[in-house]
Each structure stands twice: as structure tokens, then as C-alpha cells.
C-alpha positions in Angstrom: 32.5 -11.6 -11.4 32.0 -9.1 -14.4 29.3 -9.9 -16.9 31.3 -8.9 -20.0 29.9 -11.3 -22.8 26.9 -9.0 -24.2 26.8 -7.8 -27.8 26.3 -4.5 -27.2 24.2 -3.9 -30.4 23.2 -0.4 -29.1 26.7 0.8 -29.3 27.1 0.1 -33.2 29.1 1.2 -34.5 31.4 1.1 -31.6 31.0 -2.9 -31.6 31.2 -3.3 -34.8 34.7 -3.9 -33.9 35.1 -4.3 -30.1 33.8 -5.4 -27.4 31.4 -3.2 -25.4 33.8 -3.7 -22.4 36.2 -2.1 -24.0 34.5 1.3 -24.8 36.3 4.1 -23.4 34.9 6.8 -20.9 37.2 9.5 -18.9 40.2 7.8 -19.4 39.3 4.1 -18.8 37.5 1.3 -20.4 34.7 0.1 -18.8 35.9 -2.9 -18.2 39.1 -1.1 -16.4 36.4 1.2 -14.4 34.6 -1.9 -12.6 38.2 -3.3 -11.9 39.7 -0.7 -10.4 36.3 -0.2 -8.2 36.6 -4.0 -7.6 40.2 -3.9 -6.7 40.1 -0.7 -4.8 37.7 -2.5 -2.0 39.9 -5.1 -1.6 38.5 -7.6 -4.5 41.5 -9.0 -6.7 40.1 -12.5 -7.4 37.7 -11.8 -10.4 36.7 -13.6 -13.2 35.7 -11.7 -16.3 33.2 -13.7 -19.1 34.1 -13.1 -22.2 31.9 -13.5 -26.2 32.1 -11.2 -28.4 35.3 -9.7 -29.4 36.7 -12.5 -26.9 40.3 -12.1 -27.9 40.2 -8.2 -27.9 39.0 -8.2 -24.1 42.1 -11.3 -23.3 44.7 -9.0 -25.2 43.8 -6.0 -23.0 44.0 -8.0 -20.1 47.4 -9.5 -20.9 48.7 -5.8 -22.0 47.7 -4.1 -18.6 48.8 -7.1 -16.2 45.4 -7.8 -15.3 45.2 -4.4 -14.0 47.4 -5.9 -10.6 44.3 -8.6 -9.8 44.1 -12.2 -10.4 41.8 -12.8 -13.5 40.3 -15.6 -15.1 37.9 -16.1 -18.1 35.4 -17.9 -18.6 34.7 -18.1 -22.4 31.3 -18.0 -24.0 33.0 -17.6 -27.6 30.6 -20.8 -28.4 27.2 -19.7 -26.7 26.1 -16.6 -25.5 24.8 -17.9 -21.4 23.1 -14.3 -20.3 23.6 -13.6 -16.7 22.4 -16.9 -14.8 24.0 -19.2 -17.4 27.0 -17.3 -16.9 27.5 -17.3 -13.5 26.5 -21.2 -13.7 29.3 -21.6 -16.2 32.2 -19.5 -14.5 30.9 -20.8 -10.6 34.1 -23.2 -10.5 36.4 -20.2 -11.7 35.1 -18.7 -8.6 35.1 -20.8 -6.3 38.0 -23.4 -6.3 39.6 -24.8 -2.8 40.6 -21.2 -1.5 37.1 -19.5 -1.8 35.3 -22.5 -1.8 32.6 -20.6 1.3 33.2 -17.2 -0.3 30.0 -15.1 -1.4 30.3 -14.0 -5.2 30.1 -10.3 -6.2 28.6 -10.4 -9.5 28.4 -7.2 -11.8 27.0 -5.6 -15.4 30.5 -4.4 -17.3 28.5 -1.3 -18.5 27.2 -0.3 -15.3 28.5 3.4 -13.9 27.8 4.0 -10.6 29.2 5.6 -7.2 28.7 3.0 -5.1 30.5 1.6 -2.6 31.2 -1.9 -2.6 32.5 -2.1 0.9 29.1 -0.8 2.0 27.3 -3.4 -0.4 29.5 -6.5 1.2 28.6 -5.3 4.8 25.0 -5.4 3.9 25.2 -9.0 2.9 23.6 -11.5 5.4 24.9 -14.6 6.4 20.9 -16.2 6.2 20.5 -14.0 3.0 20.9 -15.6 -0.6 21.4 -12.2 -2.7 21.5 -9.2 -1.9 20.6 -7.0 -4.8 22.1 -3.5 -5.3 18.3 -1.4 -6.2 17.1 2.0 -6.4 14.0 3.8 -7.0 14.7 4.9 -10.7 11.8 4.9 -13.4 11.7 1.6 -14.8 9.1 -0.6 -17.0 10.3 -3.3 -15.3 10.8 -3.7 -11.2 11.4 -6.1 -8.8 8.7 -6.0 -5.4 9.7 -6.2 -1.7 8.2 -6.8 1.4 9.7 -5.6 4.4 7.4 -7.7 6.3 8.5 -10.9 5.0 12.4 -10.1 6.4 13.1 -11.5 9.6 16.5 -9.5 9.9 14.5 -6.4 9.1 15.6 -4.6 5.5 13.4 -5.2 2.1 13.0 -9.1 1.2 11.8 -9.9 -2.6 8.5 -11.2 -3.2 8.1 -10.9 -7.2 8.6 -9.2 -10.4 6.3 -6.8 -12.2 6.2 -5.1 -15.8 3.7 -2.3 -15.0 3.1 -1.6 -18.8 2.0 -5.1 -19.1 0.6 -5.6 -15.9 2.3 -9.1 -15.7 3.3 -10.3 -12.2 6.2 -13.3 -11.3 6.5 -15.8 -10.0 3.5 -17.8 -10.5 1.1 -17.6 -7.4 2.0 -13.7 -6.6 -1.0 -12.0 -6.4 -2.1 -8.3 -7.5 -2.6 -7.6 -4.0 0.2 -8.5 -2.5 2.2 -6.6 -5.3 0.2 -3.4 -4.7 1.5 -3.5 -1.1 4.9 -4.2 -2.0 7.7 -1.7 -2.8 9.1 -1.2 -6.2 13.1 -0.9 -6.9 14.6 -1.1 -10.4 17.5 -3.6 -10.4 20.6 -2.3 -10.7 22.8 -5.1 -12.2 25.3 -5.6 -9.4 24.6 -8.3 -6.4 26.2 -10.5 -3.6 25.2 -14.0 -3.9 25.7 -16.9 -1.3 27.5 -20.2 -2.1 23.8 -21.7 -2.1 23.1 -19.9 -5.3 25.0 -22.5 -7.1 22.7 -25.7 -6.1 20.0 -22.9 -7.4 21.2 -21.6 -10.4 21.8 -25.6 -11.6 18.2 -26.4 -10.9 17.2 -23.2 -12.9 19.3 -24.6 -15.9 17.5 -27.6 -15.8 14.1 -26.2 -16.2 15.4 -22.9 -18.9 18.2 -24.8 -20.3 22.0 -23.2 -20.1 21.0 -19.7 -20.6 18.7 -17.6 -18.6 19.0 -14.6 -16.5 19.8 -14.2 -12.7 16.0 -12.8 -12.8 14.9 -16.4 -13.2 17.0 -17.7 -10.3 15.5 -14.6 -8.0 12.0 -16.0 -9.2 13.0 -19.2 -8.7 13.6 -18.7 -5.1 12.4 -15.5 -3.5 9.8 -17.8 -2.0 12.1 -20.0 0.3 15.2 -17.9 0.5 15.6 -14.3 1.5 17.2 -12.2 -1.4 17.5 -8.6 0.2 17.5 -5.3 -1.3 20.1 -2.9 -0.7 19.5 0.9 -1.5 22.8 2.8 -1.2 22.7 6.2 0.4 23.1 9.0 -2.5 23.4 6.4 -5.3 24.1 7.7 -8.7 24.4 4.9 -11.5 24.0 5.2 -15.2 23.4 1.8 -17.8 25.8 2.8 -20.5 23.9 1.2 -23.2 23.2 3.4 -26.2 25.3 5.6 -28.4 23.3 8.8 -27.6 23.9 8.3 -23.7 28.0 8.7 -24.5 28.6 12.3 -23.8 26.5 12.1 -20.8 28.2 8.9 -20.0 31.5 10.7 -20.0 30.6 13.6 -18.4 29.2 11.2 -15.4 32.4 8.8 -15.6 34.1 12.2 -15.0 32.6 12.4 -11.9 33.4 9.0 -9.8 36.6 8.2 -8.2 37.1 4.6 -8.6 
């Protein structure tokens, strides 16, 4: 899935009158960057969520045959679901009869990076419920593993931490235990089991039908294993404000798809 609903308010005046999806770099859209990455391991079943500017992203779509995969849409034109909501909503897009055991690849539309997705679905356990593409970029905000707590070896997550804050999640996680644990800044793009689904529904009841996949990780890093996965040499970049765009393009220049 491609998480391609946001406002983009940072890219004004860019989405003053498109969607940020649609925001060229080197050649290609974002959106058509994380297609071609998607379809180029093997991925052609994708569904794309859609808000502002729906019809824009649709139209593109429909002009470029779907870029030769099989995309649906799951429209948010009427409420804006952030990244759990999201997934919630588009879960049956995903998984109809054919795919019904099928682990979802879920991923930020304005995420650049050279990763490869091959490598990321290898690293996905059967017994894991995410496995969460992270790396140790400066953040405010990171999520804490223990590689103790993994019984398959690797990084399992144990929390959440804002170290300008000091605030610590989920409830019960103690400053001592996060001072042992390693921090890695999420990098918007994860494997999820078919379990996340029951998850992400009981999440929507306590938050209501928006919320982030952040709140489902809380919500079950302490019975599940979600697993970190640091790719070797990873490069990414969050294309997110107008004066990143000529650094954007230069590093869009740079990844083969």
C-alpha cells in the first residue's frame, strides 16, 4: 500500500494545486517512483489512498495504465484516516480471496530511498507482526529495541521516546529499560502480518477511525514481535519541504528504481 492521502502543507505552493504524490523529481512523480520500486520487486497488487487532490492522483493513474500494476483506491476524499486509519480502511482492498494470507507492504508516497524491497520482504518473519524499515538518523522522535526480547535474534520493539520531551510509550515502559534499549528513527515503510488487521480494528475502537500505525506498534509491541530492519548502506530522504527540493532531486538522481 502507498500512503498518498496527506496534505502536504510544506510543499505550498506546490499543493496549492496538486497532490503531493504528484510532485515531480528526476523525471518521475513520486508516486511513479514508489511504483516502479514496488513493481520492480515483483509487487503489482497495490492499492494507492487517495484525499487531497483525489481526482488529480485517479487521472494520472488512468493516463499511465496504472503504470503496468493492478491498482486500487481507497478514497479518503471525506476524512482524512492518517496512516492506521488508512490501512484499516483500505485492509479489504488488500486482501480479498487471492491474498487473503498475504503480508501487506505498507509505504510513505514521499519517502526516497535505495532500499531494497526484496531484502525487506526476506527479513519478514512468519512469528513477526511488522517489521519496520529503521535507521539510525537524528530524530526528536525514535522508536526503542531490545534485542534481548527477540527470540529469532534481530531488534524487537519495546517503546517509543521523544528525547526533547523526555516522554516514553507505551504506558508501563520504564526510563530504565529505554536507557538500555537502542534507538532507530522510523522510516515510513513496513511489512505487516495479516494479524495486524484484528489490531489495527481494536486500536480504532479506543482512537476512533484515524490514528497512526505508531499507535498500533504501541498498542502491541508488548505481546507481538514487531522487528526492526536496518538495511545495509541505506540512504533515504522525507521529501517534505520546499527547501529540501533541489537536494531531493539531486538524490532522486541517484536511485535506480
Amino acid at each position: 500500500m502507498i500512503f498518498a492521502a496527506g496534505l502536504g502543507t510544506r510543499l505550498r505552493p506546490f499543493t496549492d494545486t496538486m497532490p503531493k504524490a504528484l510532485l515531480p523529481l528526476a523525471g518521475k512523480t513520486l508516486l511513479e517512483h514508489q511504483l516502479l520500486k514496488l513493481r520492480t520487486a515483483g509487487i503489482t497488487d497495490i492499492v494507492v489512498n487517495v484525499h487531497h487532490f483525489a481526482d488529480k492522483i485517479v487521472d494520472y493513474l488512468a493516463r499511465n495504465d496504472n503504470f503496468g500494476c493492478n491498482i486500487r483506491i481507497s478514497d479518503e476524499t471525506d476524512s482524512l484516516l492518517d496512516t492506521g486509519g488508512g490501512l484499516l480502511k483500505a485492509w479489504p482492498l488488500l486482501h480479498d480471496s487471492q491474498h487473503a494470507d498475504e503480508a501487506v507492504l505498507a509505504c510513505n508516497v514521499d519517502i526516497l530511498s535505495n532500499i531494497s524491497l526484496r531484502d525487506l520482504l526476506s527479513a519478514h518473519r512468519n512469528d513477526s507482526l511488522a517489521t519496520l524499515v529503521v535507521s539510525e538518523r537524528p530524530t526528536q522522535r525514535y522508536l526503542l529495541f531490545d534485542d534481548s526480547k527477540c527470540s529469532g535474534g534481530g531488534l524487537r520493539m519495546v517503546g517509543w521516546t521523544n528525547i526533547s520531551t523526555g516522554e516514553l510509550r507505551p504506558d508501563g515502559l520504564t526510563a530504565a529499560r529505554a536507557e538500555h534499549a537502542r534507538r532507530l528513527a522510523f522510516s515510513g515503510m513496513q511489512v505487516l502480518a495479516p494479524e495486524a488487521y484484528r489490531l489495527l480494528r481494536e486500536v480504532a475502537k479506543q482512537k476512533g477511525n484515524k490514528f497512526s500505525l505508531i499507535d498500533l506498534y504501541l498498542h502491541a509491541c508488548q505481546a507481538y514481535s514487531i522487528n526492526a530492519f536496518v538495511p545495509s548502506g541505506y540512504r533515504m530522504m522525507d521529501v517534505g519541504k520546499t527547501d529540501q527540493l533541489s537536494e531531493a532531486e539531486q538524490f532522486a538522481q541517484t536511485l535506480d528504481n
